[in-house]
ZAMARGU-4260 file (C-alpha; in steps of 0.2 Angstrom, whole numbers, plus 5000, padded with zeros to 4 digits):
<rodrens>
0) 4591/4947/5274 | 4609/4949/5275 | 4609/4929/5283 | 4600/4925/5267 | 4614/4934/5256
5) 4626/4924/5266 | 4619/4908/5263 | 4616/4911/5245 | 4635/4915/5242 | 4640/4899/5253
10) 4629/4888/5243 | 4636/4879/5231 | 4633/4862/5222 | 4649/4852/5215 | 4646/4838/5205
15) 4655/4828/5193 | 4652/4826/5173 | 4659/4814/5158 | 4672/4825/5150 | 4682/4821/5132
20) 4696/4812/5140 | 4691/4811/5157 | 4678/4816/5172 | 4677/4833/5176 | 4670/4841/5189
25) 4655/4855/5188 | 4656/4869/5200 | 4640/4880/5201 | 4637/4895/5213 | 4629/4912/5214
30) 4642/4923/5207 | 4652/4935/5218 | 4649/4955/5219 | 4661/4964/5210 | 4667/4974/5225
35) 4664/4972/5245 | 4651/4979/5254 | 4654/4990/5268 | 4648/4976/5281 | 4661/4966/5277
40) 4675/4961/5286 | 4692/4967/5282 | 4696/4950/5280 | 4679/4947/5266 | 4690/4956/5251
45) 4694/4940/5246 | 4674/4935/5242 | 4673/4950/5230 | 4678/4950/5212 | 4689/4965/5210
50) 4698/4964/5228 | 4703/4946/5223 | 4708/4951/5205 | 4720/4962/5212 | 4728/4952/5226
55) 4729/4938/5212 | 4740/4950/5198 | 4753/4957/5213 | 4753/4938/5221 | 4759/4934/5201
60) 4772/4949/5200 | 4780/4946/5217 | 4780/4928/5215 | 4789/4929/5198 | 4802/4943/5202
65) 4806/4932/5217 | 4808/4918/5206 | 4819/4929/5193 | 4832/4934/5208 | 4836/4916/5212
70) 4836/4909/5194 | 4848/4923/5188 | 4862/4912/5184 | 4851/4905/5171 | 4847/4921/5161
75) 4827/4913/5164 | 4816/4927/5151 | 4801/4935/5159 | 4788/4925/5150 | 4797/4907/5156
80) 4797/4916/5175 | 4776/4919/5174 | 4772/4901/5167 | 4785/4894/5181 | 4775/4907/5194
85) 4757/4898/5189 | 4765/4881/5193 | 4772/4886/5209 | 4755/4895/5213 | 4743/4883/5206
90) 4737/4867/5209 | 4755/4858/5207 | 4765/4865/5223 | 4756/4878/5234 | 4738/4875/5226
95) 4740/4853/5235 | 4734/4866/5249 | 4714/4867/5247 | 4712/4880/5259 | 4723/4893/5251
100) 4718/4886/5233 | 4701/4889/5237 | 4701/4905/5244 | 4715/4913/5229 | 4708/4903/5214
105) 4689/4900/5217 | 4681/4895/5200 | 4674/4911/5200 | 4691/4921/5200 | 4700/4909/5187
110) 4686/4912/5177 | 4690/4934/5178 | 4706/4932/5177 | 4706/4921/5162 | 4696/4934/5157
115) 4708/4948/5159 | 4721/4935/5151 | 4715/4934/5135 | 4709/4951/5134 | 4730/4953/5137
120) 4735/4942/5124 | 4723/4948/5112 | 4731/4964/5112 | 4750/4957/5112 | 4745/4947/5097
125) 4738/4962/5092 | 4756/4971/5095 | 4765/4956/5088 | 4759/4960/5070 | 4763/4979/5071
130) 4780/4973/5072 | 4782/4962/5060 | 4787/4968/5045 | 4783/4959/5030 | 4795/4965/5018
135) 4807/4953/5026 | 4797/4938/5016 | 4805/4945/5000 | 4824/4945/5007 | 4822/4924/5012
140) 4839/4917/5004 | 4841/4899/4999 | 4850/4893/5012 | 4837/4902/5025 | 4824/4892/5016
145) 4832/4876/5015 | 4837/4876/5035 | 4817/4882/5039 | 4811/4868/5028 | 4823/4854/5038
150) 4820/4864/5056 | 4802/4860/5053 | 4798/4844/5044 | 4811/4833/5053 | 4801/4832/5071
155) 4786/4826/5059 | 4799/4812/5053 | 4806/4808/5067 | 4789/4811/5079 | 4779/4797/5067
160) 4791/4785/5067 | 4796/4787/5088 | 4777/4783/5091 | 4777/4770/5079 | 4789/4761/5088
165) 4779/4765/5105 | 4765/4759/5099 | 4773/4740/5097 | 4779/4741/5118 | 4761/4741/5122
170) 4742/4746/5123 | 4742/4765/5124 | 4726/4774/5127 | 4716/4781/5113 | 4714/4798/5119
175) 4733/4796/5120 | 4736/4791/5101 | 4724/4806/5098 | 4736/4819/5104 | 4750/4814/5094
180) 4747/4823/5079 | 4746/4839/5092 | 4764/4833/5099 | 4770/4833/5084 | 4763/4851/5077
185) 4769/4859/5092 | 4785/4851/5090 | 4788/4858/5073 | 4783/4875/5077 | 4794/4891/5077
190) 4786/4906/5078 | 4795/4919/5070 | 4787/4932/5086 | 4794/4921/5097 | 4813/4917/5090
195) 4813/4936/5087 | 4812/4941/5105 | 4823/4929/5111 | 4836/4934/5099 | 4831/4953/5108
200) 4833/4948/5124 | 4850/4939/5120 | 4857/4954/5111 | 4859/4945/5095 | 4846/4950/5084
205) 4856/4958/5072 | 4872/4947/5072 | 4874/4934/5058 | 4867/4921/5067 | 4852/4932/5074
210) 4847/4936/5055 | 4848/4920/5048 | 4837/4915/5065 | 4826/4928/5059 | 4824/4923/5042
215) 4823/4903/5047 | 4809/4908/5060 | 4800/4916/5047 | 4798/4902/5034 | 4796/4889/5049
220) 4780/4900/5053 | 4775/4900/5034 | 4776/4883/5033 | 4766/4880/5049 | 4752/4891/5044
225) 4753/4883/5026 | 4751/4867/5036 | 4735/4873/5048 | 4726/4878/5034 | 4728/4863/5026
230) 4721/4854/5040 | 4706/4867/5041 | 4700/4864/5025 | 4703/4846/5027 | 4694/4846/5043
235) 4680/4856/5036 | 4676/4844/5019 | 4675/4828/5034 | 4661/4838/5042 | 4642/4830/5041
240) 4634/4849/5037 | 4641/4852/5023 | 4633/4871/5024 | 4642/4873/5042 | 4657/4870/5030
245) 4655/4884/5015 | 4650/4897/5029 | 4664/4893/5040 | 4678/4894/5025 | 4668/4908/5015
250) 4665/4920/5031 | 4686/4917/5035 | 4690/4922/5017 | 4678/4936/5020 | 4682/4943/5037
255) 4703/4943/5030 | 4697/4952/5013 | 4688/4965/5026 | 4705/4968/5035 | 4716/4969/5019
260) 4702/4980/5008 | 4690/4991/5021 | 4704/4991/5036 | 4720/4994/5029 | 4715/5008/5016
265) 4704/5017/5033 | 4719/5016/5044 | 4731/5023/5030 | 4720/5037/5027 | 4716/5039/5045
270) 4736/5040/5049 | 4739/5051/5035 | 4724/5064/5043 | 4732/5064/5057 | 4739/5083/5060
275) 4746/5078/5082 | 4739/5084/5098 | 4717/5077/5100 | 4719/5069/5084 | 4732/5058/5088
280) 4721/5055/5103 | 4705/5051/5092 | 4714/5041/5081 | 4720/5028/5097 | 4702/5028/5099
285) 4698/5023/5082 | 4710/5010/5083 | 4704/5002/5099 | 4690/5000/5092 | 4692/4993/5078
290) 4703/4982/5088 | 4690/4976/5099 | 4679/4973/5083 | 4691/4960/5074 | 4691/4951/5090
295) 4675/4951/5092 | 4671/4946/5073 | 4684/4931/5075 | 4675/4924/5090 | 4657/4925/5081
300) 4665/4916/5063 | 4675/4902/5075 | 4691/4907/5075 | 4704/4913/5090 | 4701/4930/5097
305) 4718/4936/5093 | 4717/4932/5075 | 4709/4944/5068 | 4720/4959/5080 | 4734/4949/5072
310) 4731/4953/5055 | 4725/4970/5060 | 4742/4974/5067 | 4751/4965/5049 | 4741/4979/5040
315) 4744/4995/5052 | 4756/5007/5046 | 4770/5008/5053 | 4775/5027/5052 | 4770/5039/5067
320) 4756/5041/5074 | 4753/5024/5073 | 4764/5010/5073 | 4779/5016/5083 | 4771/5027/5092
325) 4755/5016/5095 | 4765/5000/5100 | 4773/5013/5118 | 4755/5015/5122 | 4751/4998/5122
330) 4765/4988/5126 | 4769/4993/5141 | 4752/4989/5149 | 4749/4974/5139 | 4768/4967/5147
335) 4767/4973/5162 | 4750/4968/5167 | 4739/4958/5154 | 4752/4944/5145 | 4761/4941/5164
340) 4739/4935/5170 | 4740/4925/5154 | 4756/4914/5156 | 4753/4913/5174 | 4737/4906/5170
345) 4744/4893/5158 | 4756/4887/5173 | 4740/4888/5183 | 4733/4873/5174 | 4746/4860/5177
350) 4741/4848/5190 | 4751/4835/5199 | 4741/4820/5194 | 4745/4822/5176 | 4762/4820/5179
355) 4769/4802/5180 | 4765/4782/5176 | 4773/4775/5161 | 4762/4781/5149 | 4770/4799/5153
360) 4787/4791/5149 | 4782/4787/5133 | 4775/4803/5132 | 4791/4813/5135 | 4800/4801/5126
365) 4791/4807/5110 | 4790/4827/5115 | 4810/4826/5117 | 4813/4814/5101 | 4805/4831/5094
370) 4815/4843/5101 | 4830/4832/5096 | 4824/4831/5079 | 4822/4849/5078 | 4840/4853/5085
375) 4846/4839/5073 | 4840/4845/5055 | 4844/4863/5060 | 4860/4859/5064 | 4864/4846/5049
380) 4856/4859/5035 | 4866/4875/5040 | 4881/4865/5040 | 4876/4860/5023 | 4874/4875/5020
385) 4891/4883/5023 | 4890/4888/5041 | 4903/4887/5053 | 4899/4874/5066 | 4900/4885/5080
390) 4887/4895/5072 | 4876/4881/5068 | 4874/4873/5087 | 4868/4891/5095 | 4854/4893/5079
395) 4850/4875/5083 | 4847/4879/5100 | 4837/4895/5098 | 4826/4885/5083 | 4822/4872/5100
400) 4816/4886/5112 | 4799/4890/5113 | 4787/4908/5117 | 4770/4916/5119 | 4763/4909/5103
405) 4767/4889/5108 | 4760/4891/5125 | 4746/4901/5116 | 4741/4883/5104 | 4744/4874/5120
410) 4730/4884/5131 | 4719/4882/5115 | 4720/4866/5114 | 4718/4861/5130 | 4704/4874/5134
415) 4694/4866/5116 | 4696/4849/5127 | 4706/4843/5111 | 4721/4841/5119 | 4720/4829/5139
420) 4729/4837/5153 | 4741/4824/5155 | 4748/4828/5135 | 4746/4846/5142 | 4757/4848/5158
425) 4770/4838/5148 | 4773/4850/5135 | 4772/4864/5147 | 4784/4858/5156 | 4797/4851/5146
430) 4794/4867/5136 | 4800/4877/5149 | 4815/4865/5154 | 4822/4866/5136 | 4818/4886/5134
435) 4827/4888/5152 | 4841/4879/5147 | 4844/4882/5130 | 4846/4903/5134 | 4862/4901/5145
440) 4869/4890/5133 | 4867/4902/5118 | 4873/4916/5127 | 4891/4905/5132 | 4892/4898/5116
445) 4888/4913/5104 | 4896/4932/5106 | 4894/4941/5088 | 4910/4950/5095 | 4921/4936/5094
450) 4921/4937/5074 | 4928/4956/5073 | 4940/4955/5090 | 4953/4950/5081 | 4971/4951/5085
455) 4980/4961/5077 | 4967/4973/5075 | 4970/4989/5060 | 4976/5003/5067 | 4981/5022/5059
460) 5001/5016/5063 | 5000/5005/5050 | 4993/5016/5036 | 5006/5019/5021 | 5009/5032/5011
465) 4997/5027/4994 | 4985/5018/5002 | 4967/5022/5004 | 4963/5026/5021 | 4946/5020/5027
470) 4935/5030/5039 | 4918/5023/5047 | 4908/5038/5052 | 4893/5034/5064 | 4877/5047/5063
475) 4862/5046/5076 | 4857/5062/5069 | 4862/5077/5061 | 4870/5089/5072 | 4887/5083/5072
480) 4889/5082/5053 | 4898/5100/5052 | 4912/5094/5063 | 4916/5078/5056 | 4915/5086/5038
485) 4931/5099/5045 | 4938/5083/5052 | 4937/5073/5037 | 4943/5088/5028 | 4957/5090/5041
490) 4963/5073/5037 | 4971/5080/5018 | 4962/5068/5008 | 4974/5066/4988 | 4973/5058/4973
495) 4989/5050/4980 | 4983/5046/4997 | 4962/5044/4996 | 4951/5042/5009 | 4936/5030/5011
500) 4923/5037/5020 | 4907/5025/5026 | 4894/5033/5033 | 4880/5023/5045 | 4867/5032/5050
505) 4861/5025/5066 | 4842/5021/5072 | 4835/5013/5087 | 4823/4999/5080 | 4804/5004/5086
510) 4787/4996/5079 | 4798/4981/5071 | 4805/4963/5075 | 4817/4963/5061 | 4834/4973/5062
515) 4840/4981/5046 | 4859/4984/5040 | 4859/4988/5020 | 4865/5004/5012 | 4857/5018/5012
520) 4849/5020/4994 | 4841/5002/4998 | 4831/5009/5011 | 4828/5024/5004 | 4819/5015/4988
525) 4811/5003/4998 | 4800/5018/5008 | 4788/5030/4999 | 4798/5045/5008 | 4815/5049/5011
530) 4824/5049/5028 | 4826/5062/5040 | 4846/5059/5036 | 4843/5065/5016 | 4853/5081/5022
535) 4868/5072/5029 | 4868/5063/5014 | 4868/5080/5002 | 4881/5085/5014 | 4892/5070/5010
540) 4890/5068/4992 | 4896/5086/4989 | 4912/5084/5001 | 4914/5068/4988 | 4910/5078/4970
545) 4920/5091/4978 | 4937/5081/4982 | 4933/5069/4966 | 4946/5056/4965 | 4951/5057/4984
550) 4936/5055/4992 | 4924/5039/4990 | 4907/5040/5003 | 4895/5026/5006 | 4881/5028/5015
555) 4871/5012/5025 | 4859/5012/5036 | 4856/5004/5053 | 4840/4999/5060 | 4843/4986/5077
560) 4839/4989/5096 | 4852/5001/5104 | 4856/4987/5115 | 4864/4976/5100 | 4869/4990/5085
565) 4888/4990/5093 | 4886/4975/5083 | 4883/4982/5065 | 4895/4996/5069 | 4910/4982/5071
570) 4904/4970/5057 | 4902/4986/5044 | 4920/4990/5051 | 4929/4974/5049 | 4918/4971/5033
575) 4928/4986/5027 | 4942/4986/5032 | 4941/5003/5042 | 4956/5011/5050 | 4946/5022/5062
580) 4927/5023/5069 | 4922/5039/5074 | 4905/5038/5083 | 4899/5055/5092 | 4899/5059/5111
585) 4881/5056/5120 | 4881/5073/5127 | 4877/5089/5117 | 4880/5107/5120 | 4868/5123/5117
590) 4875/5140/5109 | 4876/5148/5126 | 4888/5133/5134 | 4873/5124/5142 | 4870/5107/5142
595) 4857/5103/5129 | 4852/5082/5130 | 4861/5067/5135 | 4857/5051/5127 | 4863/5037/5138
600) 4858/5022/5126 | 4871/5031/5114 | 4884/5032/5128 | 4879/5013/5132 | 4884/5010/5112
605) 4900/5019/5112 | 4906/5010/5127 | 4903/4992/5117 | 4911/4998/5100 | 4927/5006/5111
610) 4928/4988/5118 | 4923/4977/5101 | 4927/4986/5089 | 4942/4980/5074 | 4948/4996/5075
615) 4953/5012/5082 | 4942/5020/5089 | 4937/5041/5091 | 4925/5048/5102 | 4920/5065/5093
620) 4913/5075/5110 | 4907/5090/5098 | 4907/5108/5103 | 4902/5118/5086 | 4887/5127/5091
625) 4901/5133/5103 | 4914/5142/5094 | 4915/5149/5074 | 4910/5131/5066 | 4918/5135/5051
630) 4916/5124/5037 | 4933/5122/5029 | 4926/5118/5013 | 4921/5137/5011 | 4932/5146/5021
635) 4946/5154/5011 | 4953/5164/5025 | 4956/5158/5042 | 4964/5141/5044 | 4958/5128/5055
640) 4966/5126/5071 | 4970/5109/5078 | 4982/5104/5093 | 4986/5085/5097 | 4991/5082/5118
645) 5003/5070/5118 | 5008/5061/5137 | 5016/5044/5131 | 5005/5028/5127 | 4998/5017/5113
650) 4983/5028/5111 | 4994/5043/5110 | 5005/5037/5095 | 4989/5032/5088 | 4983/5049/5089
655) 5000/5057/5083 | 4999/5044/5068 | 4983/5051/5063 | 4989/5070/5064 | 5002/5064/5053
660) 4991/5066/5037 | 4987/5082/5042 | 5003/5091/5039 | 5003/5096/5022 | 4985/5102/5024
665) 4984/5121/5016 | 4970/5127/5030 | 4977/5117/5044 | 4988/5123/5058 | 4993/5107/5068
670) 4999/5112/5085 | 5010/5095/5093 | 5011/5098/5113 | 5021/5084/5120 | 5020/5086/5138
675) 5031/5074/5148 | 5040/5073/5168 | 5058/5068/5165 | 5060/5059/5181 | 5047/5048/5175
680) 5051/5032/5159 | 5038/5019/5157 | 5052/5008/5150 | 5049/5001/5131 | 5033/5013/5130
685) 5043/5025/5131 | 5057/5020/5120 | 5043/5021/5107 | 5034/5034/5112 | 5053/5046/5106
690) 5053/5032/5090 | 5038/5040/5085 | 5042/5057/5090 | 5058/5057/5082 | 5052/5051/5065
695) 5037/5063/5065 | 5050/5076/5068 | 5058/5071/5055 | 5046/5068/5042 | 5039/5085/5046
700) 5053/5094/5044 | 5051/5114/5043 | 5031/5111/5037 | 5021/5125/5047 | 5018/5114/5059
705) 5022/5119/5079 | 5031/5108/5092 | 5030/5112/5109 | 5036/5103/5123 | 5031/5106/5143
710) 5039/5098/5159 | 5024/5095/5171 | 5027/5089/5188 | 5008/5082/5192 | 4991/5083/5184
715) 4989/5100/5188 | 5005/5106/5176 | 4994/5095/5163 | 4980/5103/5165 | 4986/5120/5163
720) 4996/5116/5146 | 4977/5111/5141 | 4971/5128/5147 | 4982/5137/5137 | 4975/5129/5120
725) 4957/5136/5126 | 4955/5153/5114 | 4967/5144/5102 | 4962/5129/5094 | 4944/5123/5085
730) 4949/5103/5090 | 4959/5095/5105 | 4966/5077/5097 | 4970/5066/5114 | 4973/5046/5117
735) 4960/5039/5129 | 4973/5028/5140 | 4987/5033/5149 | 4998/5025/5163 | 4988/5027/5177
740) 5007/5026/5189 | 5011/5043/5179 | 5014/5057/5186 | 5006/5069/5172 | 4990/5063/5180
745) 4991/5060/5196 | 4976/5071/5206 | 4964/5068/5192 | 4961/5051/5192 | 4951/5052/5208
750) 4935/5058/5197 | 4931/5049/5182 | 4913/5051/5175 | 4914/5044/5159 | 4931/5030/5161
755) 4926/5028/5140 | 4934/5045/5138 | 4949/5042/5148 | 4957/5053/5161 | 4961/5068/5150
760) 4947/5066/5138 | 4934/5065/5152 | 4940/5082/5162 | 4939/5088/5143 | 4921/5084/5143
765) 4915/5094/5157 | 4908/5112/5153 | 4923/5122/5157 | 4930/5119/5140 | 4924/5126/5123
770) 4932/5117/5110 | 4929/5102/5101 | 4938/5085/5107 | 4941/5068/5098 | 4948/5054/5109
775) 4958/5041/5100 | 4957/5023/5109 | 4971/5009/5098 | 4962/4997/5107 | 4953/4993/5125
780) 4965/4994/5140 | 4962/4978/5143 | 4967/4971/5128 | 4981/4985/5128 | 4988/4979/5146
785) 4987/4961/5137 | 5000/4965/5123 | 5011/4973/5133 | 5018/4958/5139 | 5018/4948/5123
790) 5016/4961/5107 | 5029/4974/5113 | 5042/4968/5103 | 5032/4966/5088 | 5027/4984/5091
795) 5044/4991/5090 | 5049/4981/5075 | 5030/4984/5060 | 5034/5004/5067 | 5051/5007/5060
800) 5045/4996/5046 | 5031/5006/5039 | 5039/5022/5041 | 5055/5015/5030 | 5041/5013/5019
805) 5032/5028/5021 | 5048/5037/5018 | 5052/5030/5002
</rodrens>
């Protein structure tokens, strides 16, 4: 019996059949158990479904990581690395070997892993629409529409007439003047999921360029489904049943009506029941389900499987427990395991004999007259458009550069048999040669922060007396709101010297494509409840009412991936005009002294601002829970107590610039310790660093405000003058940068835990310390070293200058 069984599974009968474009062959044999028997071999895994499954998924990931390693240099994305993976381990390279093809990728194990495939990119289709966020349709400017119109019609153009002229070199084959209406299409596409997860991985979604790439994507993706249902309904009045027809077009309209009246009031009303804990649960279930049931219904009407998903994700809410909070169930798996099986397996179907002859010449020919034409009307229209041309090149190249949902069309058509495998492979790959070679390129070409690091940038030195000071105050959340109120306070707002206060309320972009930077009350109005930051903005518009005349507060909001919002926070800041960003420390303290959390994607963004931004820049590390937390606005009684460390540098006089308004403050006392080695001058620093000192000295006068100075022979003198402001002071004002050759440090720079604090300001970060610390950073060291060389002259000559002035 088990000789029999053997035989059977051995048995098979190959054949070969007319296909559409060409012979195919016909494999039939008695399907495979799903796992091994305990008879079997250790070497017999490979005979059973499930064992072979897995072997298959792991030979994919090693295989693509491996690939990802040598190709770094050329930023490859992970999608590009699994498509290249199935060519390398399908019939084109490795797969020439029938042995190891056969035994790997028997018909009956493509056939189960296509299987897991689509079932993958069902759900990231499915994903893919929870993220988009249609509101974005309304914002579409002119230019945006008139850039997507030229992206997308050109390679139509300029595809026609290319083949055109082919056509007079020659007979071409009919299957091959067949597929260029598909050439063409796929040309012309830009799917607005795809460009939007480049611009992700690129860091660029929310820079000019990445939103005007956003909004070009999107009416690319309108016009291209404007265009397939054109075609549809074309396709359907050609037919000979006419009653196939009307069911095909009336069950479509139905099954969308189904989704947008019976689906979307269920899952709104299902998300608003939703109290947490088992029912959060139950409603995942509820959702899978219906999941599974709109890909299910869009096989049965005709359509693709992940059509129906897709417009079930466009109509989920996107508020916790679903949306958000859905999508981190679900993408995870569906990138890790399922969409990796599916691009591998578009690779997989490249074959060697489609490459080549000089029909595949004119083949490419056409494909890349497509991609030119594409890079070509983008580029022309958005310099029409009033875009600077630097700008225009990298949006022409991310328009060109292609994703999930163009390899998608491509396994459609060729597994439909509408599309020969010759016209197939050649889009594949020159697909992938353009999307690998266009994403270095953008990166070199386009770095948001080139726009707001400019020289010269504003700094506190150069405020005058009269003119409004501008502050931009970064919130992730509320807890630091008390502190940089007293600090705001601190900085003795008037009617003769105002303050501007701008206040973006920071959040990480989860369950969308699209980032957001608009103010506040824009957001607020566009959702049916208000924020969790409605308290911060109460807070602010009293401290406004309640200095009215000196104080001006607007509020934006923020809505980008944490890798790219340093980007916002430096446009918003050269935009206005700022004189100081403050953005609060990543760490946070409990009442009894502990450390509480520690966000390192908010240390990661206050790195970028302190090396982008247009500005100075304060790192607010904020100790309230820790000492009285007075709020200076109420407090008619005890004063609040600032000191400013000053060791010599650019960051220092910055710092001492900004205590400067804080002299005349009736509930400030400002505590000055200049701690310095005499044997120790830093040449023309120095000579500035006594400028500055002299005329603060000067302007102060007998103010109740306290000078001390200290000698200190190494970093241990320093760090006891630091000690001795412990029980004394509500906020520690220190410059991140100092000499590193000076001896006031010397000892400490051997530990340095977080360098964005500085020397000082990261020994002040540690627990020993109770009191509130705001580093000041001029600009990054780098940039700092830089001017020393070239700008120290200018330095010495605009700080005498705005002091005459501030002095008259």
């Amino acid at each position: 019996m088990a000789e029999t069984t053997e035989l059977e599974r051995a048995a098979a009968m190959v054949g070969t059949v007319s296909g559409p474009f060409q012979p195919e062959y016909l494999v039939c044999q008695q399907a495979p158990p799903m796992i091994s028997s305990r008879g079997y071999r250790f070497s017999d895994p490979f005979d059973a479904s499930l064992p072979l499954l897995m072997f298959q998924i792991i030979l994919i990931f090693f295989t693509t990581r491996l690939l990802l390693f040598f190709l770094k240099p050329l930023r490859m994305n992970l999608l590009m690395g699994h498509i290249l993976t199935g060519i390398i381990i399908g019939p084109a390279i490795l797969g020439r070997n029938k042995t190891y093809f056969n035994k790997v990728f028997p018909p009956s194990g493509i056939v189960t892993l296509t299987t897991l495939a689509e079932v993958g990119f069902m759900i990231h289709l499915f994903t893919i629409g929870v993220q988009v966020d249609t509101r974005v349709m309304t914002k579409i400017g002119k230019s945006a529409a008139f850039i997507g119109s030229a992206c997308f019609f050109l390679p139509y153009a300029l595809g026609f007439l290319t083949f055109s002229m082919v056509k007079s070199f020659g007979n071409l084959d009919a299957h091959f003047k067949q597929s260029m209406l598909l050439i063409i299409v796929i040309n012309s596409i830009s799917a607005f999921p795809v460009i939007t997860s480049l611009l992700t991985d690129l860091r660029i979604l929310n820079s000019e360029v990445g939103r005007m790439a956003t909004h070009v994507s999107l009416v690319c993706d309108m016009w291209s489904w404007s265009a397939a249902l054109a075609v549809s309904t074309f396709d359907l009045a050609l037919q000979s049943s006419k009653r196939d027809s009307v069911w095909s077009l009336v069950s479509t309209i139905a099954f969308v009506a189904a989704i947008a009246f019976i689906v979307r009031p269920f899952l709104r009303w299902s998300n608003k029941c939703a109290k947490g804990g088992e029912e959060e649960e139950v409603q995942f279930y509820r959702v899978m389900v219906l999941l599974l049931c709109c890909g299910l219904l869009s096989e049965i009407f005709g359509l693709h499987t992940g059509f129906g998903p897709f417009l079930m994700g466009l109509v989920l809410p996107d508020k916790p427990p679903m949306g958000s909070t859905l999508l981190q169930k679900l993408d995870t798996i569906s990138k890790a395991l399922l969409v990796p099986a599916f691009m591998a397996m578009s690779g997989l179907r490249v074959h060697p004999a489609d490459v080549g002859g000089t029909s595949s010449a004119f083949l490419e020919l056409i494909i890349m007259m497509g991609y030119i034409a594409k890079f070509c009307g983008t580029l022309g229209s958005a310099i029409c458009c009033g875009m600077p041309f630097w700008d225009a090149i990298p949006l022409s190249l991310i328009m060109c550069c292609k994703g999930i949902m163009d390899i998608a069309v491509l396994v459609m058509f060729y597994d439909r048999k509408i599309m020969p495998g010759q016209v197939y492979s050649h889009l594949l790959l020159t697909m992938l040669i353009v999307t690998t070679l266009a994403r270095p390129i953008i990166a070199y070409l386009y770095d948001p922060s080139r726009r707001y690091m400019v020289e010269g940038r504003k700094t506190l030195q150069e405020w005058k007396e009269g003119v409004k000071m501008q502050f931009l105050v970064c919130l992730h959340n509320e807890d630091n709101v008390p502190t940089i109120m007293n600090l705001l306070e601190a900085s003795h707002p008037t009617t003769r010297s105002p303050i501007a206060v701008f206040v973006l309320h920071l959040r990480e972009l989860k369950g969308r494509s699209t980032s957001v930077l608009v103010p506040h009350q824009q957001l607020h109005e566009a959702s049916s409840k208000g924020t969790s930051y409605n308290h911060a903005v109460n807070v602010f518009q009293y401290y406004e009412e309640h200095n009215r005349g000196s104080v001006v507060v607007q509020h934006f909001t923020a809505i980008s991936p944490y890798a790219s919002i340093h980007n916002d926070i430096c446009t918003l800041a050269l935009d206005k005009g700022t004189n100081l960003v403050i953005v609060p420390f990543h760490k946070t303290w409990a009442i009894d002294g502990s450390m509480e959390s520690t966000e390192r994607t908010i240390r990661n963004v206050n790195k970028s601002v302190m090396n982008k931004a247009p500005c100075s820049v304060g790192i607010l590390i904020d100790r309230g829970p820790l000492t009285s937390n007075r709020d200076m606005l109420m407090s008619k009684s005890e004063p609040y107590q600032i000191a400013m460390l000053f060791l010599g540098g650019a960051d220092d006089r910055e710092a001492l610039a900004y205590c400067m308004r804080m002299v005349e403050h009736p509930k400030v006392d400002l505590t000055i310790a200049r701690v310095k080695n005499d044997d120790y001058l830093n040449g023309e620093e120095s000579h500035l660093d006594q400028e500055l000192i002299d005329y603060f000295r000067a302007t102060v006068g007998k103010r109740k405000v306290k000078y001390v100075e200290e000698t200190a022979m190494d970093g241990v003198g320093t760090t006891q003058v630091i000690c001795s402001f412990e029980d004394a002071v509500d906020l520690l004002i220190v410059g991140k940068h100092h000499d590193p050759l000076s001896p006031l440090i010397s000892g400490l720079t051997e530990w340095n835990e977080y360098p964005e604090l500085g020397v000082i300001g990261d020994m002040l970060a540690t627990s020993d310390f109770q009191f509130s610390v705001l580093v000041v950073q001029q600009e990054p060291v780098a940039l700092n070293l830089s001017s020393e060389m070239s700008g120290s002259r200018s330095h010495s000559r605009s700080l005498p200058l705005s002091t005459t002035e501030q002095g008259n």
